[in-house]
N, C-alpha and C positions, 0 to 999 in steps of 0.2 A: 854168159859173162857176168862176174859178180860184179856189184854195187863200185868195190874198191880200185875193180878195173877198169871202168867205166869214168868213174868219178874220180877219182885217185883219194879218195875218201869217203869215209863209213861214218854216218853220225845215229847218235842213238839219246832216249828220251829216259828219263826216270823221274816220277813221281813224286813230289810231297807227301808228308805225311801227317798227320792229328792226332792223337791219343784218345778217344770218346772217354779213355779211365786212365790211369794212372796212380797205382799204388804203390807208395817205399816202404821198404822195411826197413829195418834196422841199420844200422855201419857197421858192415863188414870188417874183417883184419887184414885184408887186401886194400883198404879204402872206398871197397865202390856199395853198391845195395842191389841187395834182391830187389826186381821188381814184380808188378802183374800189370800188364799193360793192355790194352785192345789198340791196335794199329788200324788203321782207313787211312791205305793211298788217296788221294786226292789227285783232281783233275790241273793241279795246277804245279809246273814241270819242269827241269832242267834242261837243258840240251847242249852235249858233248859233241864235237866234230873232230876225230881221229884222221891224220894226215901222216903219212909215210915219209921220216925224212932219210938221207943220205948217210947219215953219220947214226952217232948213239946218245945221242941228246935224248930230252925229255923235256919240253916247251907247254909250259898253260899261260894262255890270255884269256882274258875277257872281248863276247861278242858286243860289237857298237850295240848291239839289240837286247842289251841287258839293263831286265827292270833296275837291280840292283848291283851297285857296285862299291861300298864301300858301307862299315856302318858305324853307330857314334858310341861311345860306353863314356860310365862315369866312371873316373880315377876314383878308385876308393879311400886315395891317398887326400889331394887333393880337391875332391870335390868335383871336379870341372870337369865340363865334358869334351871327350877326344873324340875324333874321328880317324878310322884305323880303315885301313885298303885292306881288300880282299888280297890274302896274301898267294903269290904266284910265282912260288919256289918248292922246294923240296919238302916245305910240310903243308902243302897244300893236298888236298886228300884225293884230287884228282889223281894227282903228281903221283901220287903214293901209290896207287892202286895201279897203274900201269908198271909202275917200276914192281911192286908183287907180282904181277900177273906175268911179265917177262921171266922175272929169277925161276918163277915155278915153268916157265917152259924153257928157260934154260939159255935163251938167244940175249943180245944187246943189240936190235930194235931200236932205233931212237922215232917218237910220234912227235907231231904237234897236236898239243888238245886246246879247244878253241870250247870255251863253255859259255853258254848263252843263260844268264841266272833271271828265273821268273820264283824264284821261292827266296824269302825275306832270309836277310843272312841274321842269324845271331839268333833267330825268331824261334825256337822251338818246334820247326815242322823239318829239319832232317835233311834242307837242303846241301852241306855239303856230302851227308851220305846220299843223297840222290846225285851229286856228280862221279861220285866215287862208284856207283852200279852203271849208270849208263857208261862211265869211260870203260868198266870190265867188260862189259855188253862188247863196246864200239871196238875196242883192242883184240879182244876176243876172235868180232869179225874178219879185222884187219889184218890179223896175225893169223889167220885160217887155224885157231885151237882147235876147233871142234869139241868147248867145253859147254853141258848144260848147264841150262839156270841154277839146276840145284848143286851144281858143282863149282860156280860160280859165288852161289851164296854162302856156300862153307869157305871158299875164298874170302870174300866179302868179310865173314866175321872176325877177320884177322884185324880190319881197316877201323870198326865200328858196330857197336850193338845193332845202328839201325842202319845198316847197307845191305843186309841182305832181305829184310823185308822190302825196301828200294828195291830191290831186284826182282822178286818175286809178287810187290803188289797184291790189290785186294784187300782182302782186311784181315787179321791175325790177332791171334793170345800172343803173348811174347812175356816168356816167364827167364829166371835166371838175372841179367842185366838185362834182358831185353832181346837177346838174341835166339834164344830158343823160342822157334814159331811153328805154332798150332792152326794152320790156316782153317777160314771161316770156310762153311758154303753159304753164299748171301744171296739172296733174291729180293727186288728193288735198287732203289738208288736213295742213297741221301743226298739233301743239298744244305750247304754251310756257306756265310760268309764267312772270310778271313782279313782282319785288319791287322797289317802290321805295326809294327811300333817304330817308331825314328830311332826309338836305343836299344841298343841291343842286352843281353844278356849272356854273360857265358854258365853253361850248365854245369860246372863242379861246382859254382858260387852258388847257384841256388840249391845245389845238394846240401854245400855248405851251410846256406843259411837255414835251411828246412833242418839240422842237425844241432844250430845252436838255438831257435826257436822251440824245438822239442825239450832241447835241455832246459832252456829257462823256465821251461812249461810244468816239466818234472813229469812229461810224457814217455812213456813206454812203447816206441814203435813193435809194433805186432810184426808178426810173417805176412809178406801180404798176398791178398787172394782178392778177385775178380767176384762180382756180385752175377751169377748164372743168368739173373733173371737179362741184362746187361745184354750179356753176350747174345742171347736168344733174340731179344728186341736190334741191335743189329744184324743179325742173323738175315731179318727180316722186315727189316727196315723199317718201323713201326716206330716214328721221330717221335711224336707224344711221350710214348712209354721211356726211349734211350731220355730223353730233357731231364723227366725224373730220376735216375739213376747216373748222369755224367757223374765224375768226381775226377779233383786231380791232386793229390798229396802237395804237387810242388804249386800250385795258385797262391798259398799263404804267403810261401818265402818270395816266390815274383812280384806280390802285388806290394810287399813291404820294400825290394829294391827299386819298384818303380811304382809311385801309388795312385797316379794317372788311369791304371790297368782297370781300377774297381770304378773309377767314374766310365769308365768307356761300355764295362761291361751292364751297368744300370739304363744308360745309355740305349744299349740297343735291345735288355728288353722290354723299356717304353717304347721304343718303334718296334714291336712285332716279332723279335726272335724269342723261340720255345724257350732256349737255353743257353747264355752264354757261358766261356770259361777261358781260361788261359792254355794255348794250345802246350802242351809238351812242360820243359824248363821256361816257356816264354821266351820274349816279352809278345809276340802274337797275341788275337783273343781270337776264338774263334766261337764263330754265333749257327747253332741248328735253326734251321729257318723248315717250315711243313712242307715244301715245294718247292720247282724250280724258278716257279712264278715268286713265290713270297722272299725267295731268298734275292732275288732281282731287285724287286721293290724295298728290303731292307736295306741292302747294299747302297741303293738311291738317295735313301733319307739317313741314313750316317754322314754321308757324305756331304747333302746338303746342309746337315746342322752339324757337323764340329769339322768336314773341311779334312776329313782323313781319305786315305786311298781305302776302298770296301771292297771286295774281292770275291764273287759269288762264283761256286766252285761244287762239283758233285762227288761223291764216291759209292763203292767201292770203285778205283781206278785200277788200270792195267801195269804191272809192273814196268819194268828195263826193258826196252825192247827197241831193234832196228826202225828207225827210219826207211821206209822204200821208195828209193827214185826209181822216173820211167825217164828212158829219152827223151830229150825235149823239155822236160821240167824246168 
């Protein structure tokens, strides 16, 4: 008896994600940039719950058991700061990604998706591309596709550069926008804290702003390329050596729309982390800590002296994948 028959629902999990690098290149004539990027899934996760309806709807809510539900940005017009709801309509990426996943098998299907958000929205770590892989995951199920991950993932890349590493998990090169993945083999674990930020950031504004910071610079963005040595050091999980080699092109333009970012990040490598940085487009930081022990104890004393939420968290993590119920759970 499958899960869906059982339960009359299929829920499934997908990953966060970090950047360890982060390079842009140039502005493209399409508007967007080559990137080089190293991806690590983190242990910290979404969770989609696909439900069978009668009709041909397409339903997203928010579970009561979500860390986050809303987040605040500055008007750039105005100054001030707004607080914008997690939107739970047809451009909502969940939405989107069931509604893909039906057309390509051809049926009108209507689900309820019930998404449980433990990854900061607006934050730079790829949380709504992490609902957008688990709802393909969970519909997939639901819908008895019989499609693989990686068949899934060329789906996926229709929704977002980063949904199909979401789906796939682990850690990767991600060249192009970010969507051509080179997966790692990794032996070890790293451990990071992740502090989110109360504001959010939208990431075409800090491409943005990374574009007119260059100009005024009278910088020449290169082609960009990943430092080997980099990759090897996660490879192999060897946090000392990754601390010296982080880097992330877009930290400059984040830390300049919110400047908060650079006090946080001094911040916590006076309490003991290798390395902090701005996870992704931001506004996240995220800090390599030696250990799971040290990242524990970092997490501790952020928290105790500046009063933020501190987030200790490992990877490489496992992609998209089913949740397994037994009877009686």
């Amino acid at each position: 008896m499958k899960d869906s028959e059982f339960f009359g629902h299929v829920t499934a999990v997908a990953p966060g994600k970090v950047n360890m690098s982060l390079r842009v290149g140039p502005l493209r004539a399409d508007g967007y940039h080559d990137v080089a990027t190293l991806y690590l899934a983190v242990s910290l996760t979404e969770e989609v719950t696909a439900a069978p309806r009668e009709d041909e709807a397409i339903t997203v809510s928010l579970s009561e058991r979500s860390a986050f539900t809303d987040v605040q940005f500055q008007d750039p017009e105005s100054g001030e700061t707004v607080t914008a709801a997690i939107p739970l309509d047809e451009s909502n990426l969940a939405h989107r990604a069931a509604t893909l996943l039906r057309q390509r098998l051809g049926h009108r299907r209507g689900v309820d998706l019930t998404i449980t958000k433990n990854v900061p929205v607006a934050g730079g770590m790829g949380g709504g591309s992490a609902d957008a892989a688990a709802t393909l995951v969970a519909c997939s199920a639901l819908w008895e596709a019989g499609l693989s991950k990686e068949q899934l993932a060329e789906l996926g890349s229709e929704l977002g550069a980063d949904v199909p590493f979401a789906i796939l998990g682990g850690a990767a090169v991600g060249q192009g926008v970010g969507d051509e993945l080179s997966p790692l083999l990794t032996r070890g674990e790293l451990h990071l804290v992740i502090v989110p930020s109360n504001t959010g950031l939208a990431t075409p504004e800090v491409y943005r702003r990374l574009d007119v910071m260059r100009g005024d610079a009278e910088v020449e963005a290169e082609e960009p390329v990943l430092d080997p040595d980099l990759v090897r050091a996660v490879s192999t999980a060897d946090a000392e050596l990754i601390a010296s080699l982080m880097s992330n092109d877009l930290q400059a333009p984040a830390v300049s729309m919110v400047p908060s970012l650079e006090d946080m990040m001094d911040v916590g490598l006076v309490d003991g982390a290798l390395q902090g940085m701005v996870s992704g487009s931001g506004p996240s930081v995220l800090f390599l800590a030696r250990d799971a022990e040290s990242a524990g104890q970092l997490a501790t004393r952020l928290e105790d002296r500046t009063s933020v939420w501190a987030i200790p968290v490992s990877g490489p993590a496992p992609g998209a994948h089913l949740l397994t119920h037994r009877p009686g759970e």
